[in-house]
N, C-alpha and C positions, 0 to 999 in steps of 0.2 A: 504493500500500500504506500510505504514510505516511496519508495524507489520510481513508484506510475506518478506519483503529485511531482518528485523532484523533475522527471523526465518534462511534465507540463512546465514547471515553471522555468523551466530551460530555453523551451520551443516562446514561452509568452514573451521571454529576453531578448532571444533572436527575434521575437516580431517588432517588440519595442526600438532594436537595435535599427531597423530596417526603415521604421518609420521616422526617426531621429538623421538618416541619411537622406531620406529623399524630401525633407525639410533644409536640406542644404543643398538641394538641387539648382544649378545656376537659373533653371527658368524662375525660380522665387527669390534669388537676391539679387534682382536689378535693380539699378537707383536711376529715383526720378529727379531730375534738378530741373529749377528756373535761374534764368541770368539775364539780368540784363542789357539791351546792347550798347554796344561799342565798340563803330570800327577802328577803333585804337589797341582792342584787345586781339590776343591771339587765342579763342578758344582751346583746352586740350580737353577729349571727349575721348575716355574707355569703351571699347566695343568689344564682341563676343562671337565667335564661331556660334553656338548654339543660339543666340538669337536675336531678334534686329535691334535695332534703335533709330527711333524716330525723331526727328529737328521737327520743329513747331514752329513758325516763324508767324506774328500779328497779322498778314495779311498777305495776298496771294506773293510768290517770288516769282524777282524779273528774270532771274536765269542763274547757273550753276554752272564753273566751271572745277575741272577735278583733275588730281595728278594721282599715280599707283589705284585709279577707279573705272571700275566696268559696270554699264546697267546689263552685261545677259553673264550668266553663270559658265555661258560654251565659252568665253570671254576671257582668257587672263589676266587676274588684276589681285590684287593682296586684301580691295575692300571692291563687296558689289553695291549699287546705291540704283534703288527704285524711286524714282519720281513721275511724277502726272504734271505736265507742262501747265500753269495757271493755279497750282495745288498751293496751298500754302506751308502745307510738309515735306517730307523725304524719310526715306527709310534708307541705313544702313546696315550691312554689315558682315563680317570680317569673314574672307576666304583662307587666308593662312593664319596660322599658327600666331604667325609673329608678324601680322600686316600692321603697315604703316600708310596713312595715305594723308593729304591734303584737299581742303574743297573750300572754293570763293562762294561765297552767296552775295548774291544782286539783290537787294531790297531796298524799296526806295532812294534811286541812285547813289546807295553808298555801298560797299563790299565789305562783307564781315568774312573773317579768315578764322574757318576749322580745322584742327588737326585730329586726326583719328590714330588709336592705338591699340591694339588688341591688352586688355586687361583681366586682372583678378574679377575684377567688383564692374562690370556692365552697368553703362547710363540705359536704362529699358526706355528713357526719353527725356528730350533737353527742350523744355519751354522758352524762348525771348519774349521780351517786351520789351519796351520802350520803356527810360529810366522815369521819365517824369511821371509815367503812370502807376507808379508804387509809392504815391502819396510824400516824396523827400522835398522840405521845403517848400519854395515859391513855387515850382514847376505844378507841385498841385492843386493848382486852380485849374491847370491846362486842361481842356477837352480832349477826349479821343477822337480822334480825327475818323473826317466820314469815310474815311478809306477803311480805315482797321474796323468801323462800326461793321460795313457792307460785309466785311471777312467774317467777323464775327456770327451773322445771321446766317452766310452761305457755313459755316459752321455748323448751325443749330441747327439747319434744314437738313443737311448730308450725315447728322446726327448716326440712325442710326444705321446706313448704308458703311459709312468709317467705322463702327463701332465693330462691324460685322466683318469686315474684309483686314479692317488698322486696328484691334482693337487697342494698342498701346499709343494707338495716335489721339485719344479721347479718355486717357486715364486724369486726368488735370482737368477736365471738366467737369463741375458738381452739376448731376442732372435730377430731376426730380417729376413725376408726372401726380399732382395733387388732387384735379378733379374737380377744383371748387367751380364754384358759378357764379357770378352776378347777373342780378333779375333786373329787365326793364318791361315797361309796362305794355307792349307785346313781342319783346325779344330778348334772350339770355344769352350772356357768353362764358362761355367755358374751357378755364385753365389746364390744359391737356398738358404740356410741357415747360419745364420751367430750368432753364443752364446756365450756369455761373463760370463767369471768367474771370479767375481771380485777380490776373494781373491789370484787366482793364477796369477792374469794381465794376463787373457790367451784367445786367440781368436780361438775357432773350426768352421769351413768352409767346408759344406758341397756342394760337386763340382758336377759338370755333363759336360761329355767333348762326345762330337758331332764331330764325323768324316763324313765328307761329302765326301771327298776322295775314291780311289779306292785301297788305300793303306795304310796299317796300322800305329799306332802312338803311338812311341816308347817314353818314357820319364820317366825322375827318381821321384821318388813317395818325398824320402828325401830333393830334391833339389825343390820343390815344393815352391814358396812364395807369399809373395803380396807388390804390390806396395801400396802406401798410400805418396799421396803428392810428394815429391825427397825422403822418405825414404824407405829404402827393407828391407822386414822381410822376414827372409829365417824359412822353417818349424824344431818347435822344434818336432812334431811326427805324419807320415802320417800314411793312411790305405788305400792304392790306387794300382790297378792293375800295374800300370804303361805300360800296351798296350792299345788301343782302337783299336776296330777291324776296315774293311772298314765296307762306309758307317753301321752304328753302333755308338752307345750312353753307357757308361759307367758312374759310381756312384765311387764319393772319397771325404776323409773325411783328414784333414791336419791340425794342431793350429800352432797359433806361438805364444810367450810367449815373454814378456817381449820387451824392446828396443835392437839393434844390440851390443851397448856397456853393457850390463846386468845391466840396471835399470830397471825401470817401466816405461811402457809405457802408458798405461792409456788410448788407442787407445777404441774411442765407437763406437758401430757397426754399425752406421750411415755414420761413411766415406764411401768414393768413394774409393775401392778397386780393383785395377788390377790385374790378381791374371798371373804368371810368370812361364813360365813351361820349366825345362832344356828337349828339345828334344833332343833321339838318333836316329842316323840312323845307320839302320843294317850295321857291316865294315865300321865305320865309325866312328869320334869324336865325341865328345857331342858337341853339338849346345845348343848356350844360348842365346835366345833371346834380341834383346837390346830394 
C-alpha cells in the first residue's frame, strides 16, 4: 500500500515538474513595451525564432526600408518582416539563431531607426507614440492630431479581423463590449464596443442607433458625445451617417480624447456611458438633448 501511494506521488511530481516547464515556455515570456518617439533615438528590439513581434506605429507608415531582411521565408535573410503597404504595423521575426538586422521606418516625414537582435526575453510587441501625448508638461494640452484620430478608428473597425489573423498586434488595446443603451423618444442607441488607447487617452465607440419610428432620425455625427458621471465628452472624430432611416438600424463609430479642459482623462472602458446625440429636425433647429 505504502509502495502504490509513493509510486503516485512520484508520477503527481513529474506532472507538476512538466507543468512548471511549459510555464517557461518562450510563447509566455514575451514582453510588451511602449516608447516613445524619437528620430534621435536608435531603437534596440529583442526578437525570437519561435515567435513574431509586432511594431505598432500611431498611424498608417509611409514606407520601410531594411538591411539583413526578407518578406518571403524561400528568401534568405537573418530576420523575415510581414507588412501590408498602408498598415500601421509590421511583424517581425528572427530566421537564424543569431540574426541581426536593421529597418528605417517613414512616418510622418521623419525616419525612426530599428535595430533587431535575436534574444533571451522576446518584445511579443513594441507600441510608439508621440511624446507629447503621454501627458509631460506643456505638450499636454496638445491634441491628437486628425491623422492619428483617422488610424485610430480604422483600428477599432479592423478590431476584430487583426485580432484574429495579428493577435499580438491588438494586445495594448483595452476593449470592452458593454451593451448599454441610451433611450430617445422614438430611437435608442447602443454601446456595442468600446477600445482604449492608452497612449492617445482616446476612447473609440462603436454605436448602433435603432429607429423604431415611422420617421427618420436626423443628427450630427460631430456633435456626437458621452456622458460619464456630471462630465461630457463631446466627439474628437466620428464616422457616422448621421440619418437612421424609419423603423431601420444603423452602425457608427465616434472617440473622444482627452478631458473637456485638454488634459488627460484616463477614462477606463468600464464606466457607465450615456452616449448624447444632437438631433435635427428637417426646417428646423438643432435639438440637444438634456
Amino acid at each position: 500500500m505504502e509502495l502504490r501511494l509513493y509510486s503516485q506521488l512520484i508520477a503527481a511530481a513529474f506532472v507538476l515538474l512538466a507543468m512548471a516547464r511549459a510555464d517557461v515556455h518562450p510563447l509566455q515570456t514575451q514582453v510588451i513595451k511602449q516608447f516613445p518617439l524619437d528620430e534621435r533615438t536608435v531603437y534596440e528590439i529583442p526578437v525570437s525564432r519561435e515567435v513574431p513581434t509586432t511594431i505598432m506605429f500611431p498611424s498608417a507608415i509611409t514606407a520601410i526600408e531594411g538591411a539583413n531582411v526578407s518578406s518571403s521565408p524561400e528568401t534568405p535573410a537573418p530576420l523575415l518582416l510581414a507588412y501590408t503597404p498602408g498598415r500601421y504595423f509590421f511583424s517581425v521575426r528572427a530566421l537564424d539563431p543569431t540574426a541581426k538586422a536593421a529597418v528605417n521606418v517613414v512616418w510622418k516625414n521623419k525616419t525612426y531607426v530599428l535595430r533587431f537582435v535575436t534574444g533571451p526575453e522576446p518584445y511579443g510587441s513594441v507600441t510608439f507614440y508621440e511624446d507629447e501625448l503621454a501627458g509631460r508638461g506643456a505638450a499636454l494640452r496638445r491634441r491628437v492630431s486628425p491623422e492619428v484620430l483617422l488610424g485610430l478608428l480604422d483600428r477599432a473597425k479592423s478590431f476584430g479581423l487583426i485580432q484574429t489573423q495579428y493577435p499580438e498586434a491588438v494586445q495594448q488595446i483595452e476593449h470592452a463590449t458593454p451593451a448599454t443603451v441610451s433611450y430617445y423618444r422614438d430611437f435608442h442607441v447602443t454601446v456595442e464596443e468600446v477600445f482604449r488607447f492608452d497612449p492617445e487617452d482616446t476612447l473609440v465607440f462603436r454605436l448602433r442607433f435603432e429607429n423604431a419610428g415611422d420617421k427618420e432620425v436626423i443628427y450630427q455625427p460631430q456633435r456626437l458625445a458621452v456622458r460619464v458621471g456630471q462630465e461630457i465628452y463631446y466627439a474628437s472624430i466620428s464616422d457616422a451617417s448621421g440619418i437612421v432611416p424609419p423603423k431601420a438600424t444603423t452602425a457608427g463609430f465616434f472617440a473622444i480624447t482627452g478631458t473637456p479642459r485638454g488634459g488627460r482623462a484616463n477614462l477606463s472602458i468600464k464606466n457607465a456611458f450615456s452616449i448624447i446625440v444632437s438631433r435635427v429636425e428637417r426646417d428646423a433647429k438643432l435639438i440637444v438633448p438634456q
